[in-house]
C-alpha positions as CSV (number, residue, x, y, z in Angstrom):
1,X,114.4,112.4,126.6
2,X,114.2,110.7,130.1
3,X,111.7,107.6,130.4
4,X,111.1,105.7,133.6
5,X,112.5,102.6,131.9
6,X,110.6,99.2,133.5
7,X,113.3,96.9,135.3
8,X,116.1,95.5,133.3
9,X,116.0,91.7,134.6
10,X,112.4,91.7,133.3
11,X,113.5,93.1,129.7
12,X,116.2,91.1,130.2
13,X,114.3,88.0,130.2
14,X,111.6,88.6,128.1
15,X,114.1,90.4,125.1
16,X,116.8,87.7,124.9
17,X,116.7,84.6,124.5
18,X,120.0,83.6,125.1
19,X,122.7,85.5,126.8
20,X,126.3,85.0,125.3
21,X,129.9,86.6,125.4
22,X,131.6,86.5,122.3
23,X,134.3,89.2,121.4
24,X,136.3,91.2,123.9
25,X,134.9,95.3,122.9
26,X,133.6,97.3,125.1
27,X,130.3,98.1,123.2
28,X,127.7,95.2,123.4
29,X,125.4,94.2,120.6
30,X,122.3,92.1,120.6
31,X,121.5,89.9,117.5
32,X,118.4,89.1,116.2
33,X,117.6,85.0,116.1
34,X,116.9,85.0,112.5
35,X,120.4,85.4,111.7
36,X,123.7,82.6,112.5
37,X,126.0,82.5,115.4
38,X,127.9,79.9,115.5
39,X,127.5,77.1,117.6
40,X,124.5,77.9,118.4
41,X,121.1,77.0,116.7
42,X,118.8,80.0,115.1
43,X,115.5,79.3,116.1
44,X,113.7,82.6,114.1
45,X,111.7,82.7,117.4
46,X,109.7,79.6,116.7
47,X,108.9,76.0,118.1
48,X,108.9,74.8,114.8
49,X,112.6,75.1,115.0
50,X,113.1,74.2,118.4
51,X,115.6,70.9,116.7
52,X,117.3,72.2,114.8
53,X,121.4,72.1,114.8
54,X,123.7,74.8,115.8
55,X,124.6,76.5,113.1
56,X,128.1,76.2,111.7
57,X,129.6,79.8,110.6
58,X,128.6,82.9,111.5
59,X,126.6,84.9,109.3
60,X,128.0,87.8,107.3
61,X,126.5,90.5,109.6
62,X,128.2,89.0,112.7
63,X,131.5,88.3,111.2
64,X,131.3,92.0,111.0
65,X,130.5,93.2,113.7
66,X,132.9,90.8,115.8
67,X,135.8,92.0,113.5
68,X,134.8,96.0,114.3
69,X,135.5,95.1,118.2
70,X,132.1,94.6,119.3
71,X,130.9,92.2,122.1
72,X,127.9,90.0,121.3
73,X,126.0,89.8,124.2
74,X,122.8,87.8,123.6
75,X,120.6,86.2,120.7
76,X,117.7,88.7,120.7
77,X,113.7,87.6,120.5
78,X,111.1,88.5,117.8
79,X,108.1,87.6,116.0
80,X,107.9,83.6,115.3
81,X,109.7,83.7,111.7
82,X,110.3,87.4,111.3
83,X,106.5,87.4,110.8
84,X,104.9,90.1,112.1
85,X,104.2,93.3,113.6
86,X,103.3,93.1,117.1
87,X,106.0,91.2,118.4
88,X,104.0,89.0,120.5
89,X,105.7,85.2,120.6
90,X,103.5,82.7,122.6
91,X,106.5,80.5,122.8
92,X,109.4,82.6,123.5
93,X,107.8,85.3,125.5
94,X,107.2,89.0,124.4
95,X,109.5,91.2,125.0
96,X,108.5,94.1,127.3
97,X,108.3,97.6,125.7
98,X,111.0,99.7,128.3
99,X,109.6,103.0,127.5
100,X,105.9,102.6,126.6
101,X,104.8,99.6,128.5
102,X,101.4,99.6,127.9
103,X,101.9,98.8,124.0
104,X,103.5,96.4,121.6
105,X,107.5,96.5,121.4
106,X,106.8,96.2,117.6
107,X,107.4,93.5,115.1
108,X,109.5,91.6,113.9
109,X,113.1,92.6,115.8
110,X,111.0,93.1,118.8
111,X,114.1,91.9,121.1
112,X,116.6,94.0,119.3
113,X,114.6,97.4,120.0
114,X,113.5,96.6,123.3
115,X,117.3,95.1,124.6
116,X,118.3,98.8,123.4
117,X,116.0,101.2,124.8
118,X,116.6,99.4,128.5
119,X,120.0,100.0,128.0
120,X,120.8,96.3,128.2
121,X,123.3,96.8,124.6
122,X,124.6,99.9,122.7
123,X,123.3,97.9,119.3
124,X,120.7,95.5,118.2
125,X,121.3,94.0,115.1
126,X,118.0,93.2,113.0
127,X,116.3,92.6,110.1
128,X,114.1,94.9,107.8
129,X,111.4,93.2,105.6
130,X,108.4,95.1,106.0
131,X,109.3,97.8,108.3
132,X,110.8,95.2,111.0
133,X,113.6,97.1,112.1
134,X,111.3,100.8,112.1
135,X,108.1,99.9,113.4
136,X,110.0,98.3,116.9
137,X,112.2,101.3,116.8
138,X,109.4,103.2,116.2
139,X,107.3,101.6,119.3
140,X,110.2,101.9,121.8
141,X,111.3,105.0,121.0
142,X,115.0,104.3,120.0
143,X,116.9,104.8,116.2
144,X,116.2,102.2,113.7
145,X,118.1,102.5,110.2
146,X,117.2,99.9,107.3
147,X,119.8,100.3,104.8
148,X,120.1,100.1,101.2
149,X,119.2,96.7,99.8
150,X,122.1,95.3,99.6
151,X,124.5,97.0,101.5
152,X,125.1,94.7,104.5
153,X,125.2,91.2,103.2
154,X,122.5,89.1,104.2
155,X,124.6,85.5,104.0
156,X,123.7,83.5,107.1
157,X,120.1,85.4,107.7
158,X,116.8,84.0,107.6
159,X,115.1,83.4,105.3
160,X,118.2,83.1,103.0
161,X,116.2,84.4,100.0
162,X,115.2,88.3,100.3
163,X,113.6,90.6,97.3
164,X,112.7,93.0,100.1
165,X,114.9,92.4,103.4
166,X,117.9,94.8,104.8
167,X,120.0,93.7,107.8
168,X,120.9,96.8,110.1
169,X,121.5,98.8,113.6
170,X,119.0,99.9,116.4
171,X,120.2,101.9,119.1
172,X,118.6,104.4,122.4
173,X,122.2,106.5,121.0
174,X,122.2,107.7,117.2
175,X,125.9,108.8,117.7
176,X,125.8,105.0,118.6
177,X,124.3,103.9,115.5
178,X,126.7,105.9,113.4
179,X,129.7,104.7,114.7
180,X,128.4,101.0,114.5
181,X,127.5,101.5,110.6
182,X,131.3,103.3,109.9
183,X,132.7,100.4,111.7
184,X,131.4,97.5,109.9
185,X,131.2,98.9,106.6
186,X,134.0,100.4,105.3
187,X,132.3,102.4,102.2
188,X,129.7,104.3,104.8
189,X,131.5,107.7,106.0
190,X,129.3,110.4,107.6
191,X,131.4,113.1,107.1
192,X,132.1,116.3,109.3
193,X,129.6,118.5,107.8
194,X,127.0,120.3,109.9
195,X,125.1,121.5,107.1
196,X,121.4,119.5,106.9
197,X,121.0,117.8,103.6
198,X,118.2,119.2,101.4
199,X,114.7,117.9,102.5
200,X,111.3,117.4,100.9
201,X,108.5,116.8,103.6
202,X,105.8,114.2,102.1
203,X,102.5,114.5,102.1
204,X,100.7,111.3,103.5
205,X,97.8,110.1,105.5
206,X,98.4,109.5,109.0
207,X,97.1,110.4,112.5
208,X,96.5,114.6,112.9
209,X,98.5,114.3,116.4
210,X,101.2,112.1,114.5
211,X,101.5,114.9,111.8
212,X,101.4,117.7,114.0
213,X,104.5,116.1,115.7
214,X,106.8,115.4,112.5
215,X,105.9,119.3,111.6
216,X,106.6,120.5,114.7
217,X,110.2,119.0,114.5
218,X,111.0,120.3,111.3
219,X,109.8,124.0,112.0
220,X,111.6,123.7,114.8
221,X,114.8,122.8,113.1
222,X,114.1,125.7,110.2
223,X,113.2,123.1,107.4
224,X,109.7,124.5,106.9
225,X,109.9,123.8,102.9
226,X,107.7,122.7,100.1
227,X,105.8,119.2,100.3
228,X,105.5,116.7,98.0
229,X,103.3,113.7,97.0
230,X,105.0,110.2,96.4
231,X,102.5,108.9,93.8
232,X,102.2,104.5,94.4
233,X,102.5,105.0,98.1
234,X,99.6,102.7,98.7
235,X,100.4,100.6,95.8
236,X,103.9,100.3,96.5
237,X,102.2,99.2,100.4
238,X,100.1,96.1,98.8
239,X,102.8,95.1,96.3
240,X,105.6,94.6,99.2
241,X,102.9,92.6,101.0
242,X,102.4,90.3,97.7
243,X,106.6,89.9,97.7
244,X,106.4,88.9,101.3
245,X,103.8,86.6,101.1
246,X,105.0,84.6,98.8
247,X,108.8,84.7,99.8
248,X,108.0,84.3,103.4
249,X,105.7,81.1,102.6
250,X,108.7,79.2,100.3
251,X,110.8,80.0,103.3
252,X,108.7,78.5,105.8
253,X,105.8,76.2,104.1
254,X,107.5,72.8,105.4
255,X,106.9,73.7,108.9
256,X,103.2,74.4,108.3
257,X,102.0,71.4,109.4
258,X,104.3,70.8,112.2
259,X,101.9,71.9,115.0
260,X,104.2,73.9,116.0
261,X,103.6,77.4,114.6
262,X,102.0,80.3,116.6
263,X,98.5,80.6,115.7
264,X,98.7,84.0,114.2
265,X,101.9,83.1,112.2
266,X,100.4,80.1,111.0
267,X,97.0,81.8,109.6
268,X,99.2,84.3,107.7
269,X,101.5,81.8,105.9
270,X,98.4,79.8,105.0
271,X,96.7,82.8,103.5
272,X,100.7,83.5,101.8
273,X,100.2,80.2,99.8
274,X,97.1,81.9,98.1
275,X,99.2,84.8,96.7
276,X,99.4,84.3,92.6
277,X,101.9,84.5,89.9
278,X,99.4,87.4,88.5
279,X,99.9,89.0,91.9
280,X,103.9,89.0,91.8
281,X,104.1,89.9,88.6
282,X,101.8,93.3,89.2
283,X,104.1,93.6,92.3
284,X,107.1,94.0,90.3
285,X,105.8,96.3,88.1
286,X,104.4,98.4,91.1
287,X,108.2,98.4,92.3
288,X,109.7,99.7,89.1
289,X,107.5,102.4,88.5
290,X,107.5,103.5,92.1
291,X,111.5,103.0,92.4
292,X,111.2,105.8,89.5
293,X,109.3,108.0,91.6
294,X,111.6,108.1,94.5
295,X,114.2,108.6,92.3
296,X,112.9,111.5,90.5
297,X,111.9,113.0,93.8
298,X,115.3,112.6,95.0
299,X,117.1,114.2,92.2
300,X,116.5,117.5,93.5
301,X,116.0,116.7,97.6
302,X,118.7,114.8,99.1
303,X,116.2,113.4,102.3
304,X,112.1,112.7,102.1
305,X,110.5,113.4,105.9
306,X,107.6,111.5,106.6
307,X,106.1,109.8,109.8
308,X,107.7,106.2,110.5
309,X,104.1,105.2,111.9
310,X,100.6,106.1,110.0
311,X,99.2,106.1,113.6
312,X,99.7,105.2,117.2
313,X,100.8,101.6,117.2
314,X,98.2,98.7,119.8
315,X,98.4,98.3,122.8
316,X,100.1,95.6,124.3
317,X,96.4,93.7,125.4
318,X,94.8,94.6,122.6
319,X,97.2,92.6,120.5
320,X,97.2,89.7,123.1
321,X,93.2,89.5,122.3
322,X,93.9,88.7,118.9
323,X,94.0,92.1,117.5
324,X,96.2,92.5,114.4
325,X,97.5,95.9,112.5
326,X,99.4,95.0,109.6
327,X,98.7,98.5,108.4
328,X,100.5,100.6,110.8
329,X,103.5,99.3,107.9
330,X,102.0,101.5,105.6
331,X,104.3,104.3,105.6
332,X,107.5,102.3,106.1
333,X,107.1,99.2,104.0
334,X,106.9,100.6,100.6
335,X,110.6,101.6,101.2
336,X,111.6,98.0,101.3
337,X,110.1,97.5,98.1
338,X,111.8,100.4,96.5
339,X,115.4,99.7,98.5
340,X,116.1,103.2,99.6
341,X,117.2,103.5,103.1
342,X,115.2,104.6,105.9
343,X,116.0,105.7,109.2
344,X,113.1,106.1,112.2
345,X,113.9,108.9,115.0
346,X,111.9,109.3,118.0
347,X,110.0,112.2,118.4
348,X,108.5,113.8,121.7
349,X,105.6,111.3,123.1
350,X,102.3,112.6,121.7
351,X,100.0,111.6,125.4
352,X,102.2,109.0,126.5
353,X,102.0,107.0,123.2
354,X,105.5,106.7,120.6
355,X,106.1,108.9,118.3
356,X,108.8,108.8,115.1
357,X,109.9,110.6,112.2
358,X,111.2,108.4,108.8
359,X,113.7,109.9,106.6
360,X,114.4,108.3,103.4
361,X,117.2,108.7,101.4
362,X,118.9,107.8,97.8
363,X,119.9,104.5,96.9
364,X,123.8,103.9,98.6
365,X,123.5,107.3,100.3
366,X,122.9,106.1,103.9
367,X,125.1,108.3,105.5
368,X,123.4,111.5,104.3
369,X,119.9,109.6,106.0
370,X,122.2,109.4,109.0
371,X,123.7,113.3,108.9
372,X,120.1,114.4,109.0
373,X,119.0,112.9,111.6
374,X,122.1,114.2,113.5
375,X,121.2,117.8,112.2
376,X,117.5,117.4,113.3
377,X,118.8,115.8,117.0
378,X,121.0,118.5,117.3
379,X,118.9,121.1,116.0
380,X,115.5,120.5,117.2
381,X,116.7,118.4,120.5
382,X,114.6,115.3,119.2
383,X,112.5,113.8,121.9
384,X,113.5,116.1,125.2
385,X,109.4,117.0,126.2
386,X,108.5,114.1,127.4
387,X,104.4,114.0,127.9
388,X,103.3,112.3,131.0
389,X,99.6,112.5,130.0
390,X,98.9,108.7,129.6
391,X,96.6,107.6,127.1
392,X,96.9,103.9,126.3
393,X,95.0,103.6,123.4
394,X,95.8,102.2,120.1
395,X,93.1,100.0,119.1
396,X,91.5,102.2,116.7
397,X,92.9,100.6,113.5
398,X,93.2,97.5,115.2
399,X,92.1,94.6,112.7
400,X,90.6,90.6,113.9
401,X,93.4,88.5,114.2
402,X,94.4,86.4,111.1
């Protein structure tokens, strides 16, 4: 796919914070500022942070990826606290979408996808809560994989207690992304099979055009197969919200009356202290039983293919009127809750406007996740008709701000 990408000084600018040089590979990597460097402070994107002390070890993640022969070439920007969908950040900027500048780069690891699809790093590292990794890749039309809960450790990431958050790779390059994951983790080995893992489409609501895309892609691979439902989908939706609610607000309750919190971030964690015990505890009986179902579904398909996005995601001034869509998560967030991994690919532009496919895989199988999407990009050509009919709307499902 070929995109008239905007100029690289300006994503620059607005998708780092910080430029650095640590580590002497040739491949550069972008991390998210929600997890350590150190000597330098992790500021999660807020003001609320703006004092605080460098920190003293790198995390987990970067110890990693440093040891694999990577360079780290900048602290990426996101939404204030890993806190949202749009990306938008009053106080460090948002980061310019490279490939669809008329809307959002996506939320949270808004830096991370946009620092990629200019071409400005090979990886961005971030973090996957909600669908914060896939909704950005999604909305800048690069690869976005949220592993396995558990698989990359999350030591020196914010917040440092997760029941729902993945660390993992974005990248403009899958072949990119699949080398990354093989080097960091040592268990993760693609194999050198061509043959596509067995599929189940799933049968969801989302956008006709959306739909029609994500078909079109798998007819065009020859995986036209049976489709299933995934019973709890919407359940599985409200119960990961519950989870992050009331995680996000232990995280982050002492800064609420610093003054210092974006508007929109602050609203949301004030409506997170309202979540109940009652609430959790229906939350983790939601992610059992729908656990179960994915499970079941996956005994006898290796991969579920769905969209990544329910529909098209705002535009960029819509969401800088105050316009929120916490629902365009719908589709990606009740993998969180679940832990399965999930990997977005970008699809042709439907008008102008992003497209993605989501495939989800077992529990520790990433690598199959991975082989599929290579069988689909190398089948189907994934994303090579570009549409230049511009339509720059996305307000549709727009909600008021909160």
């Amino acid at each position: 796919m070929k995109f008239h990408v905007i100029n690289k000084q300006k994503v620059a600018m607005s998708s780092l914070i910080q430029p650095l040089d640590l580590g002497t590979g040739p491949k550069r990597v972008v991390v998210k500022d929600s997890i350590d460097i150190a000597g330098y402070p992790t500021r999660a994107g807020s003001a609320a942070l703006a004092d605080v002390p460098a920190a003293e070890r790198h995390a987990e993640i970067v110890e990693r990826t440093l040891a694999a022969g990577y360079r780290i070439v900048g602290k990426a920007n996101l939404h204030e606290l890993a806190f949202g969908m749009t990306g938008l950040n009053a106080w460090t900027g948002t980061p310019a979408n490279p490939r669809f500048p008329a809307f959002i780069p996506g939320g949270s690891s808004s830096g991370s996808a946009a620092a990629v699809a200019a071409g400005l790093a090979e990886i961005g590292i971030g973090t996957d809560t909600g669908g914060s990794i896939r909704v950005p890749a999604a909305c800048c039309g690069v690869f976005g994989l949220k592993p396995t809960f558990g698989r990359l450790g999350r030591r020196g990431v914010m917040p440092a207690h997760s029941s729902l958050d993945c660390v993992g790779p974005l990248s403009a390059d899958l072949d990119e992304l699949i080398a990354f994951m093989t080097a960091i983790d040592a268990g993760f080995a693609i194999g050198s099979s061509a043959a596509m893992p067995r599929l189940c489409g799933l049968e969801v609501a989302a956008d006709e055009a959306i739909l029609g895309a994500v078909e079109t892609c798998l007819e065009g691979a020859g995986l036209v197969g049976e489709k299933h439902a995934l019973p709890l989908m919407d359940e599985a939706y409200e119960a990961a919200m519950a989870l992050i609610k009331r995680e996000t607000y232990v995280a982050c309750a002492a800064w609420l009356d610093s003054g210092r919190l974006g508007s929109d971030v602050e609203r949301r964690l004030r409506a997170a202290a309202e979540t109940t015990d009652a609430e959790l505890r229906e939350a983790e009986a939601v992610r059992r039983a729908f656990t179960a179902g994915v499970d079941r579904l996956l005994e006898d398909h290796e991969v579920l293919a769905l969209p990544t996005l329910p529909h098209f995601p705002l535009t960029r001034v819509a969401a800088e009127e105050g316009r929120q869509d916490l629902t365009v998560s719908s589709l990606v967030r009740p993998f969180n809750l679940s832990g399965h991994p999930a990997l977005s690919l970008p699809l042709s532009p439907s008008r102008g406007r992003p497209v993605s496919l989501q495939l989800v895989g077992r529990r520790g199988n990433d690598a199959c996740v991975c082989r599929a999407a290579r069988y689909l990009v190398a089948c189907y050509l994934v994303g090579t008709r570009p549409d230049d009919s511009i339509q720059t709307t996305g307000e549709v499902h727009a909600q008021p701000g909160r």
